[in-house]
N, C-alpha and C positions, 0 to 999 in steps of 0.2 A: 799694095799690101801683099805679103807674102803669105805663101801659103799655110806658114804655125802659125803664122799672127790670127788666119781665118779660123782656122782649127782651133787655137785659143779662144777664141770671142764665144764660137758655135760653142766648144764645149763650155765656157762660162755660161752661157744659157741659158744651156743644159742644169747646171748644175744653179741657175735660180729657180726654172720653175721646178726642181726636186724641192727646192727649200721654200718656196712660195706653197708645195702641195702640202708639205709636213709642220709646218711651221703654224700652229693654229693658237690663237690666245683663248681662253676660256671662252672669256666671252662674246666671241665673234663663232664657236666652233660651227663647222658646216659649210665655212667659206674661205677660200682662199685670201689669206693674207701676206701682208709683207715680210722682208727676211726678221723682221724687228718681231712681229707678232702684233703689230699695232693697228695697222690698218688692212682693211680689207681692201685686193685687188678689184679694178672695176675694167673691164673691156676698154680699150682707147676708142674704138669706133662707136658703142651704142650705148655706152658707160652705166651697162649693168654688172650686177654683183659676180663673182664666179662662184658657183655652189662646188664644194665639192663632194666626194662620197658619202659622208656625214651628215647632210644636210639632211634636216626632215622638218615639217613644216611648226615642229615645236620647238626647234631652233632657229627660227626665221625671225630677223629682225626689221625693224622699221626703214630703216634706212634703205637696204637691196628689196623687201618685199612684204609694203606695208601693207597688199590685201592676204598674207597668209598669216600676219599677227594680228588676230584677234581678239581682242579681250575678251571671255569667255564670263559672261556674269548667270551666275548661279542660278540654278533653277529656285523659286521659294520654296520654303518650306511647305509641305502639306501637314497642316493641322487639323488631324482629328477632330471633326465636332463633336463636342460634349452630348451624351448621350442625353435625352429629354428626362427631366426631374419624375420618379416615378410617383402614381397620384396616389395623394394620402388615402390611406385606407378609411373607408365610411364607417363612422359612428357607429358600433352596434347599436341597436336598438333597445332600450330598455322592454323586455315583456313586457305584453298588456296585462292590469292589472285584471283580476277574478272580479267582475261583478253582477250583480243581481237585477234581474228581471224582471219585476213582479204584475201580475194581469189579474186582478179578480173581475171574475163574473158575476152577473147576478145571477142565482139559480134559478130566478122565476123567467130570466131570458133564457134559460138551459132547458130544463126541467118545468113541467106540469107542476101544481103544489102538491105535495105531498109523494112525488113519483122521481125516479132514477132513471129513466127512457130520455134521452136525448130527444130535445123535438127538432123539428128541419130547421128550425129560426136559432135553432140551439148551436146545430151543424155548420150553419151559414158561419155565425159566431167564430167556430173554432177551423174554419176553412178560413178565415180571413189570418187568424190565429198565426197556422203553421206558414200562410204565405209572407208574413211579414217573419216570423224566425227563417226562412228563405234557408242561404246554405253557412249561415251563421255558425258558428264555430263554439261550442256550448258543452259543458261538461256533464251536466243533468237536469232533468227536469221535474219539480214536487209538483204533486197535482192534493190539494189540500183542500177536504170537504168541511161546511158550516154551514147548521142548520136553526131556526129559531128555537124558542123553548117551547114552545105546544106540543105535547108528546111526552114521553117518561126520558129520562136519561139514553139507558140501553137503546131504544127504539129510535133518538137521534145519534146515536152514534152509528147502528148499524146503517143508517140512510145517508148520513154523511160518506161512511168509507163507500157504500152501492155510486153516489153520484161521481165519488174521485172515480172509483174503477170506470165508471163508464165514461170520463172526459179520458181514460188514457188508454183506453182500448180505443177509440175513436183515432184518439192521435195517432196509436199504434199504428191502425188503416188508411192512414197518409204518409206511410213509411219513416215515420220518427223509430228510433230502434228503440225497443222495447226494454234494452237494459238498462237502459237511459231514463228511464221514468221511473218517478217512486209514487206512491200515494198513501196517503192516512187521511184518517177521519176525527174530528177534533169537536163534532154533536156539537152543542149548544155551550159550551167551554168556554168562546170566545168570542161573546156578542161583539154588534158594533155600538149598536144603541146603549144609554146609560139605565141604569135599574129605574129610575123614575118612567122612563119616556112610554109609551105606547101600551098604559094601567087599562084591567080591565079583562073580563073574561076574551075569551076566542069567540070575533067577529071578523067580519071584511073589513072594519075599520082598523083595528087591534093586526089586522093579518099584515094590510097594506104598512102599516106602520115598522111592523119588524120586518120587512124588505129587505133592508141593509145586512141585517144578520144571514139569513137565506143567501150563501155564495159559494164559489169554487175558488180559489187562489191556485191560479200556477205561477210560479218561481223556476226561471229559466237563469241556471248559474252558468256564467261563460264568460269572455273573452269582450264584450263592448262595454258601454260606459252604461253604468245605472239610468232607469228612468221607469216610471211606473203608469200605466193604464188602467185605469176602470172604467169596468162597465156596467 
């Protein structure tokens, strides 16, 4: 072979791998291919791909370098948990209704006959009283005197209102506030006995008999449920 014929070849060579570097079909880009753009060039010795300047690993195809194509499968989605349902608001409560307390005394467990002095069994009484109204929740308290008929009108009225005052002075002196109490006197007004019963002038028999009428009534208005105590 002659020396142009060398120099021919060499430069033909030449002038493939220019056309093998530039010659790139889309979808092959990054690797050297034929003068066609069809296939890609593979090493004759170790018959791997030739990458060329182009190449990045998200133009890499299976064929020359199936651990750089990856399939890349999505992260999931992060869903928001639904925020916890907020809790129903509690039922107001209906107010308690206003009711009445009512306690009579007998005046003869209160009171001597005929007298307005608290006795100690009287005391005891109305100790036991204020500790069952405890820290009870109460808007007022009547303290309402009743005495039999023995005696003139006037003369049980005024012994009626002496016995209130002194059940609510008393009370006062167990820290019941004092605005808080009313008292009246209501004398011989409002027996309990009927006009028949207990006939007959004034005796210990006659006396014992109109017992019932001889009382104190307190009426505690508040806040619990009705319910009534004698004693």
């Amino acid at each position: 072979m002659n020396k142009t014929h060398t120099l021919t070849l060499a430069g033909s060579a030449v002038a493939l791998v220019a056309s093998l570097s530039f010659a790139q079909d889309t979808k092959n880009q990054g690797y050297l291919v034929d003068t066609y753009g069809n296939n890609i060039v593979t090493s004759p010795t170790t018959g791997l791909c030739w990458r060329s300047s182009d190449w990045t690993p998200s133009r890499a195809v299976q064929f020359c370098d199936p651990a750089e194509r990856k399939v890349e499968i999505p992260a999931p989605a992060v869903v928001a948990a639904a925020p916890p349902p907020k809790p129903a608001p509690a039922p107001a409560s209906a107010p308690a209704k206003v009711a009445s307390r009512n306690v009579n005394f007998s005046a003869d467990a209160l009171f001597d006959f005929d007298k307005s002095v608290l006795k100690p069994e009287g005391k005891t009484l109305l100790d036991d009283f204020t500790r069952q109204l405890g820290s009870a929740r109460y808007a007022a308290i009547l303290v309402t005197g009743h005495t039999d008929r023995f005696g003139s009108i006037e003369y049980n009225q005024r012994l009626s209102e002496r016995r209130a005052n002194a059940v609510k002075d008393y009370l006062v002196s167990k820290d019941i506030s004092v605005n808080r109490i009313k008292t009246e006197g209501r004398g011989e007004t409002q027996p309990v006995t009927s006009p028949g019963d207990c006939k007959g002038p004034q005796s210990a028999t006659v006396i014992a008999c109109l017992q019932p009428d001889r009382r104190v009534r307190v009426e505690v208005t508040g806040t619990s449920g009705p319910s009534t105590i004698s004693r």
